[in-house]
C-alpha positions, 0 to 999 in steps of 0.5 A: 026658295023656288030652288029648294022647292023644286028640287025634288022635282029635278029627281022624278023627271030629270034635268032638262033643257028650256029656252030651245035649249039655250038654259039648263035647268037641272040641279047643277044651276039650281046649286049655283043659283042658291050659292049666289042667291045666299051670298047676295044676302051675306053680302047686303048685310055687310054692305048696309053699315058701310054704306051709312059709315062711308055716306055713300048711296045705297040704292044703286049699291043693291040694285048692281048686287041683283045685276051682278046675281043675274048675270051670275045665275045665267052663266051658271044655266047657260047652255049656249055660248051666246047666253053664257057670253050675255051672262058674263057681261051682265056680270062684268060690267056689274062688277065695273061700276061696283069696283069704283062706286066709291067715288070719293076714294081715288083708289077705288077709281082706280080699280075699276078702270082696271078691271073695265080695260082688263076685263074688256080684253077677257071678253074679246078673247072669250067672244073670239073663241066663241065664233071660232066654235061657232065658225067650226061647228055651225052652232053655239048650244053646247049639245049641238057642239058636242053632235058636231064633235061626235061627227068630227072625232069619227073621221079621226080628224081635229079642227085646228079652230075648234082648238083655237076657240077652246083655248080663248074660251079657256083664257076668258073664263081663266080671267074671271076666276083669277086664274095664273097667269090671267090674275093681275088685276086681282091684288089691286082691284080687291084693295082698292074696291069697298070691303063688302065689294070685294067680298061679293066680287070673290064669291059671285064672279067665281061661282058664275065663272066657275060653273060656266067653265065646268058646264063648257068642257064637261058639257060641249067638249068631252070628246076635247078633254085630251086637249083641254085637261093638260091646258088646266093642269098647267094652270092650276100648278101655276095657280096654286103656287103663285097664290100661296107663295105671293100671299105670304109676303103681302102687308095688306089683309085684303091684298093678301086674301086677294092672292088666297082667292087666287090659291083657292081658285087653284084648288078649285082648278084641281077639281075641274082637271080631275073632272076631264078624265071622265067627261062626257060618261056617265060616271063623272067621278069627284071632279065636278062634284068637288069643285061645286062644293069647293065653290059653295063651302069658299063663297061663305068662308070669303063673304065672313072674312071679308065683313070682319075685315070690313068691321076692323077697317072702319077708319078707312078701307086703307087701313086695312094692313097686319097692324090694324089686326093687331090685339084684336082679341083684347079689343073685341074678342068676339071678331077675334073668334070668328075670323079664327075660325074662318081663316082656319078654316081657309087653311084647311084646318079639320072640323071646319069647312075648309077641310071638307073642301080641300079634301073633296078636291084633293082626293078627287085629284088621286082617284083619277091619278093625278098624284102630282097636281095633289101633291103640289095642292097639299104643298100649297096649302101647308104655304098659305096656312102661314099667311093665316098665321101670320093674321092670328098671330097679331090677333092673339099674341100682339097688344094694339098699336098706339092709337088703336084704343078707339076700336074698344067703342066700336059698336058691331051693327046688328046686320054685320053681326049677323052676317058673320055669325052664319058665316062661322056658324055654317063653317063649323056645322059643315066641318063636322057634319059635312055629309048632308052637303056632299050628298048634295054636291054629288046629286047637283053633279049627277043630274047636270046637263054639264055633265051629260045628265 
C-alpha cells in the first residue's frame, strides 16, 4: 500500500538514496517490493489448507514467508554490496528451513540440506566477490564503485580482480535464479519441498535475485558491460535450452515446472543481456524494463500453477506425477480451466500474460541485435510448450486412473479458490489489456538508481 501511495511521489522528485546510500529508494525496489509483497499474500492462501491437511504448524510457517520477504525486499533496494549480501542471507537461510519444514517427510529433509550445502557455497563465492570489488575499489556502494571505475577506464586500464570479483558476483547471483550451469539443486529441492513452498520459492527468490543482479551490473558496472554481457549471453543460451529441453522428459508436475523456472529464468537473462548494451546511459532501452515485467507477469503465473498442483496432490506431496492430472477436467472442471489457461499462458500462448512477457524480452532482444539470443528464445519456447501439452493432454483428453474417483469429493478451500481465481483472472486481464503494466515497467526502468536514474 506505502508503495502505491508514494509512487507519485517518485516522479516529482526523483529516485533517491537513503541509508548513506547503501538502499535506493525509487521506483525499480518499490516494483520489486509490491511483486513480493503480493505474492506473500497468493502464497499464504495456499499455504493455510496445507498446513491443516498435512497437521503441520502454521506460525513458524508465516513467520519464515515475511523473513524470506524481508530479505526479498532488501536485495531488491540494496545499493551496497554489503546490504545486498545481508539481504541474500535473509532470504537464503529463510528459504532453508522452508524447504525441510515439513518434518515428517524424508524428502523434504532432503531438499533442504541441499539447498543449505549448495547454497552456502553461492554465498561464499558471492562474498569472495564482494571483497575483490571492495579490495579494488576501495568501497562497496555501488555509485562509489561506478566513481572508481570511471577513474579506472580513463587510464584505459582493467583490474584483473575487479574481474574476478564480477565473475563470482555473477556465479552468486546465477545460483539464486536457477541459472545453467548453477541449476542442479533445483529439480530435487522444488519436489521434495511443500507444494506452496515451492511455489513461494520460484516467485520471491527470483524476483529478489533478479532485481539484485539488474541493480548490480546495470548500476555499479556499466563501464564493465563489455565484459559481463557475453559472461550473460552464454548463460542465458545455456539456460534456455537446458531447461526447455530437460522439462519434456520429466514424469513429475513439480519436477518438471522446476526445469520451466529455470527456462523462464532463461528468458529473463535475455532481457538482462539486452540491458548491457545501454547500461550506465540514459536510454537503457527494453532490457531492464522487459526483465522487470517478465519478473512480475512469471511470479503470478508459478504461484497459480503451483497452488493447482498443490490442490490435486492432496493425497500426498509425492503424488504429484502426469497420472494424478490425468481426467481432471471430468473430476473437477473448474481446476482443470484454470491450470489451462496458467500453462498457456507459461507457454506463451497470446492474450495471456505469458505473452506479454516473453514478447518484452524477445523484442528487447532484437532492438539491441541480439538476433541470436532471440532466436534460440523462440526455439525454446516452441520446446517447452510440449511439456504444457503434455499436462493438458491428460487433463482433457484422458479418463482418471482407477482409484482416482475420490478427487470428485475433494472440496477446493475458499483461501485456495481464491488464490487461483487472482492468479487466472490477473492473466487474462494483463494479456489482453497489457499497457497499463508495461507503462509501469518502463517508468520503475526510468527512474532507478540501477539504471543511473
Amino acid at each position: 500500500v506505502m508503495c502505491f501511495i508514494l509512487w507519485d511521489d517518485i516522479t516529482d522528485e526523483g529516485a533517491r538514496t537513503l541509508v548513506s546510500g547503501a538502499i535506493a529508494f525509487d521506483r525499480f525496489s518499490m516494483l520489486g517490493t509490491i511483486t513480493i509483497c503480493a505474492a506473500v499474500i497468493v502464497a499464504s492462501l495456499v499455504t493455510d489448507d496445507y498446513l491443516r491437511r498435512e497437521q503441520l504448524e502454521g506460525p513458524e510457517v508465516y513467520g519464515l514467508y515475511l523473513t524470506a520477504a524481508i530479505g526479498a525486499v532488501v536485495m531488491t533496494a540494496a545499493n551496497d554490496l554489503i546490504v545486498l549480501f545481508l539481504g541474500l542471507e535473509v532470504l537464503s537461510i529463510s528459504f532453508y528451513v522452508l524447504a525441510a519444514s515439513h518434518r515428517r517427510r524424508i524428502e523434504s529433509q532432503e531438499s533442504g540440506i541441499k539447498y543449505f550445502v549448495l547454497g552456502g557455497f553461492s554465498s561464499a563465492f558471492f562474498l569472495y566477490g564482494v571483497a575483490l570489488v571492495y579490495g579494488a575499489t576501495g568501497s562497496t556502494n555501488l555509485d562509489a564503485i561506478v566513481s572508481s571505475f570511471n577513474a579506472t577506464i580513463a587510464t584505459d586500464r582493467k583490474d584483473a580482480f575487479v574481474l574476478a570479483g564480477v565473475a563470482l558476483l555473477i556465479v552468486g547471483l546465477a545460483f539464486k535464479v536457477s541459472a545453467v550451469p548453477f541449476h542442479f539443486w533445483t529439480p530435487d529441492v522444488y519436489q521434495g519441498a511443500p507444494t506452496p513452498v515451492t511455489a513461494f520459492m520460484a516467485s520471491v527468490g527470483k524476483v529478489g535475485a533478479f532485481a539484485a543482479l539488474l541493480r548490480v551490473l546495470n548500476s555499479g558496472l556499466p563501464h564493465w558491460r563489455d565484459d559481463w554481457r557475453p559472461a550473460i549471453w552464454v548463460i542465458a543460451v545455456a539456460t534456455l535450452v537446458v531447461g526447455s529441453a530437460l522439462a519434456v522428459v520429466q514424469t513429475n508436475v513439480k519436477r518438471m515446472l522446476a526445469y520451466s523456472s529455470i527456462s523462464h529464468a532463461g528468458f529473463i537473462l535475455v532481457g538482462v543481456e539486452a540491458s548491457g548494451h545501454t547500461a550506465g546511459q540514459s536510454d537503457v532501452g527494453l532490457g531492464i524494463s522487459s526483465s522487470l515485467l517478465y519478473l512480475l507477469l512469471y511470479s503470478v503465473l508459478v504461484l497459480g500453477t503451483f497452488a493447482i498442483v498443490t490442490l490435486v496432490g492432496r493425497t500426498g506431496d509425492a503424488q504429484t506425477d502426469l497420472a494424478s492430472f490425468r481426467g481432471l477436467s471430468k473430476t473437477k472442471p473448474l481446476l482443470a480451466i484454470g491450470m489451462t489457461v496458467l500453462l498457456l499462458a507459461q507457454a506463451g500462448v497470446p492474450l495471456t500474460s505469458g505473452f506479454v512477457a516473453k514478447f518484452g524480452v524477445i523484442q528487447a532482444a532484437v532492438e539491441e541485435k541480439s538476433y541470436v539470443l532471440a532466436v534460440v528464445a523462440m526455439l525454446a519456447s516452441v520446446i517447452a510448450a510440449f511439456l504444457y501439452l503434455r499436462i493438458m493432454v491428460g487433463m482433457w483428453m484422458a479418463g482418471p486412473e482407477t482409484g482416482d474417483d475420490d478427487r470428485e469429493a475433494v472440496r477446493v478451500p475458499f483461501t485456495s479458490g481464491l488464490a487461483i481465481f487472482a492468479t487466472v483472472a490477473f492473466t487474462l486481464f494483463v494479456g489482453i489489456v497489457p499497457g497499463w503494466l508495461v507503462s509501469a515497467s518502463k517508468h520503475a526502468t526510468l527512474l532507478s538508481k540501477a539504471v543511473g536514474g
